[in-house]
N, C-alpha and C positions, 0 to 999 in steps of 0.2 A: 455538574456531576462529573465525577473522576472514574477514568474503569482503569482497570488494572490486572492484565491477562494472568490469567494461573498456567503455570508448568510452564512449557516450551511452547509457549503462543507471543501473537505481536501483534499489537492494535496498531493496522496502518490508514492512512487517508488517501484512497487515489485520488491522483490527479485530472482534469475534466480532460475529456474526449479532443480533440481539436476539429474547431467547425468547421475550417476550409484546410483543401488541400495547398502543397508549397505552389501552383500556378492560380492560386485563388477564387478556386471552384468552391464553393460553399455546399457541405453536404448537409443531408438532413439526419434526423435521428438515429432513425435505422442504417445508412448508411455509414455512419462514424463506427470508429473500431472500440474496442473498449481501453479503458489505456491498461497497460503494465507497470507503467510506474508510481511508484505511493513514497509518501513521507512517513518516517517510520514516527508513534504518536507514543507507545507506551510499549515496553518488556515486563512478559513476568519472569519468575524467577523459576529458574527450572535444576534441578538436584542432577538429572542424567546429562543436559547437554547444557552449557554457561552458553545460553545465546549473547549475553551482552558483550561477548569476548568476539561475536559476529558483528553487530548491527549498534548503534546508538540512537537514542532518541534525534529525531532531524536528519538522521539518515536519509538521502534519497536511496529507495531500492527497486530493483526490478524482481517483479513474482509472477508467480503462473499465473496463466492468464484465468482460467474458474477456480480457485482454491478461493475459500475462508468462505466465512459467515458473514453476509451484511447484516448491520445492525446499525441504528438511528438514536443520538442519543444529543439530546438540545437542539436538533430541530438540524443537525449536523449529520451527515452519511461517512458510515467506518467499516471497517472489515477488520473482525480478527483472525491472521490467519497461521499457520502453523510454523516454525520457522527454517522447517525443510523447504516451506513453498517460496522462500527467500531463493532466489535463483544467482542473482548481483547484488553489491554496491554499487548504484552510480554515481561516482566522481562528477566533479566540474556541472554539474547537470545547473543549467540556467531556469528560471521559475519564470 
């Protein structure tokens, strides 16, 4: 299945939590933060603001940290979320 945001939206994929801290303390669930950063997955097309003049598909981006809608689509977790709540570009970002 394909989604494809209406207006000024952006279907992103965050990125997973990290399990351990950089001294190699392993946290559990609740203590993981949530992440900020997502890969940007799909643009709609928006008449008031040319998001794609912002952000490209495979973008990495940083967004607010509560903004969008989760939604589940193939068994896979997304967020569509507004693309004001687009904060950065992250550059050079390693996967």
């Amino acid at each position: 299945m394909y989604i494809k945001p209406l207006g000024n939206r952006v279907l992103i994929k965050m990125l997973e939590a990290e399990e351990k801290t950089a001294s190699g303390i392993i946290l559990t669930s609740k203590a993981q933060e949530k992440p900020q950063i997502a890969e940007v997955k799909a643009i709609g097309k928006s008449d008031v603001n040319d998001t794609k003049s912002i952000v490209s598909v495979g973008d990495m981006v940083l967004v607010s940290k509560y903004a969008g809608t989760e939604i589940k689509v193939d068994g896979k977790d997304y967020i569509v979320i507004n693309a004001t709540d687009i904060l950065a570009v992250v550059e050079d970002y390693r996967r």
